[in-house]
N, C-alpha and C positions, 0 to 999 in steps of 0.2 A: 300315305294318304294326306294331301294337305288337309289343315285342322283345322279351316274353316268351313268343312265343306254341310258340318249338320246347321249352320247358320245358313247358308244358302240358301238348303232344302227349307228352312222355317222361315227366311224371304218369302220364297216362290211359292209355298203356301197360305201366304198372306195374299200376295199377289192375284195368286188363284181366287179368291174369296171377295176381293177389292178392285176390282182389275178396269181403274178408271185414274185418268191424270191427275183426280184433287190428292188421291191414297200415294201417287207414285211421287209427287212433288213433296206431300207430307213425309215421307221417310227417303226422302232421295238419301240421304248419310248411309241409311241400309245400303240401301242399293249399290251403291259404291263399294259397300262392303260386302258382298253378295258379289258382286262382278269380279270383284280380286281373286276371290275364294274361288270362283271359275277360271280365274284368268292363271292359277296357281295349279289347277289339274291339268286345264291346257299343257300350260308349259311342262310337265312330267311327260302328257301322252306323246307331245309332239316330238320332246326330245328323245322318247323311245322307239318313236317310230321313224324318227331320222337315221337310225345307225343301220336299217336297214332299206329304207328306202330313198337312194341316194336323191331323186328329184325333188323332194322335200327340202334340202338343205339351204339355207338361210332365210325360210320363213320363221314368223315371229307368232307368237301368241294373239297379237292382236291384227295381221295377215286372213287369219284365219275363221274369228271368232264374230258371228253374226250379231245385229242393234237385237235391239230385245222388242224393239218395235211391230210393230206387224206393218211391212213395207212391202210382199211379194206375193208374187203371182198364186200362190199355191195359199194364203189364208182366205177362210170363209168366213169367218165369226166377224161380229160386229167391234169387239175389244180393241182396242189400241194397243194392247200387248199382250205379246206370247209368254205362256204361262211356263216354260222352259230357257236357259241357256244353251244355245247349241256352239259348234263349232264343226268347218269343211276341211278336211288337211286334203287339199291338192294341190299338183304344182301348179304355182300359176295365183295360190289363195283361194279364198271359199267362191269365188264369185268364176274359178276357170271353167272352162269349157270338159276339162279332163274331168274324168272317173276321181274316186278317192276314196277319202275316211270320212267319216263324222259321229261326233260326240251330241248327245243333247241330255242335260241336265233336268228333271221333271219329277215331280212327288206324285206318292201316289204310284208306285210301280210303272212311272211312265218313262222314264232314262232310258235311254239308248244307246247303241252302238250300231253302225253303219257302212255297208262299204257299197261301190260302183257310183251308177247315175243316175238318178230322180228325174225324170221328165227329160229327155235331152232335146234340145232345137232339131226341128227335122234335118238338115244337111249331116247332123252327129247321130241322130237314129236311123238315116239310112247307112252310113257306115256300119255301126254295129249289126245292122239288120246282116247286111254284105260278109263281115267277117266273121257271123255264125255260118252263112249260109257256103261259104270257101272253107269252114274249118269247124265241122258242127261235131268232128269227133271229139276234137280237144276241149270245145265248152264243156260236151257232154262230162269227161273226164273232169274236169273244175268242180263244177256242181254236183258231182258224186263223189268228190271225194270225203275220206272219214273227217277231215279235218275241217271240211267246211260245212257238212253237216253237222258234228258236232257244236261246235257256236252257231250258228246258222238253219236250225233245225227246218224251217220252214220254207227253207229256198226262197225262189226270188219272189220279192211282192209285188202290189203295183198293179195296174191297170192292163187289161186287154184287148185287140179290137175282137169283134165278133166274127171279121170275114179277113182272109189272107189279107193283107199289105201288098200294096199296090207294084206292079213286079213279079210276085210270086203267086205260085199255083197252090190252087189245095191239096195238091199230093207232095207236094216238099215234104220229104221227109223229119225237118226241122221245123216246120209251120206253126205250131204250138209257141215254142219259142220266139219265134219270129213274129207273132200276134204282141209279144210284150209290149208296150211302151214305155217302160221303166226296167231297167238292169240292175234292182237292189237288192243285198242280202242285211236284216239288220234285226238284231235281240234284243230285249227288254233286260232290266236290272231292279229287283225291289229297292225300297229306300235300305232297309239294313245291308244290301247287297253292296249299293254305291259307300256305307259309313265303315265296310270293311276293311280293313289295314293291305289287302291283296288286289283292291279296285280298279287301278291303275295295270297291272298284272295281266287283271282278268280281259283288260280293253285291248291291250295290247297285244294279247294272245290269238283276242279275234280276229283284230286287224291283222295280224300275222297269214290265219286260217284263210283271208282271205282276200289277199294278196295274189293270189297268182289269177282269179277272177278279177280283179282293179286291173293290172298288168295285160290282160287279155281285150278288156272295153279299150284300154288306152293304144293297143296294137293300130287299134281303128281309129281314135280319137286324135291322136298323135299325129296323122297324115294329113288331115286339115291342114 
């Protein structure tokens, strides 16, 4: 576990509570020192998830590892900053088109671990839509297995449409699936969860369990 990581959590708690530029400029030295201390787990997870996921290789810690800023499509709060560190391990870096990992740091039982695709651009969601719908045994088999239920207990999250996707019929056998608009699977960590000596372990495991569902989104994504 790198051993800066209960200073981080007590950053981001401040953060949380102050979460305005006069507070971020007054301990920017924190912060600096808080972003290493992420920038130090990164570099553990990414290096363990390199030795088995060869299209990772020679990204870097900071490749991967999102501004702390609130810059993207997906925040609603008025805050200038997110009250978390994240990071996207995919090939390509956090900003690819492909499926992946992702790490986000947050007190408060809010830590994460993450794997597939958050909201894809339509040309990348109708692909996945497609190679559920040519191969909806093998998903099936993904998503039920022991190993990604296990870390994963909740299956995939994320939004739904109300009415089949445009293309397909309401009797698609697959149709439920195919209403997704998100392909994610991702767990929570307490704080004494993340300060445990096995943390890095426990991330790794996940992303492990669920690899063969990242590897399957990417079948489709990949063809672009």
């Amino acid at each position: 576990m790198p051993t800066d990581l209960p200073f981080l959590l007590d950053f981001l708690r401040g953060l949380a509570a102050n979460n305005n530029k006069g507070w971020m400029d007054a301990n920017r030295v924190d912060y600096h020192r808080a972003r290493a201390a992420f920038t130090g787990l990164v570099a553990q997870v990414l290096g363990g998830l390199q030795q088995v996921e060869p299209g990772l290789q020679g990204l870097k810690p900071a490749d991967t590892m999102y501004r702390i800023n609130k810059n993207d499509r997906f925040q609603q709060s008025d805050e200038p900053y997110k009250r978390r560190m994240g990071a996207g391990m995919s090939q390509g870096g956090r900003h690819s088109h492909r499926a992946g990992y992702f790490l986000a740091v947050e007190p408060g039982g809010e830590t994460y671990v993450g794997a597939g695709k958050w909201r894809p651009e339509a040309p990348s969601l109708a692909r996945i839509r497609q190679e559920i719908h040519y191969n909806g045994p093998a998903f099936h088999e993904i998503l039920d297995s022991p190993e990604l239920r296990h870390h994963f207990p909740e299956g995939m999250e994320g939004e739904k449409l109300q009415r089949p996707p445009k293309g397909y019929d309401k009797a698609e056998p697959d149709i439920e699936l195919l209403k997704h608009r998100d392909f994610f699977v991702a767990r929570t960590f307490t704080d004494q969860q993340v300060l445990r000596s096995d943390f890095v372990a426990q991330v790794l495991a996940a992303f492990q369990a669920a690899q063969p569902f990242v590897r399957f989104l990417n079948q489709a994504l990949n063809e672009e």
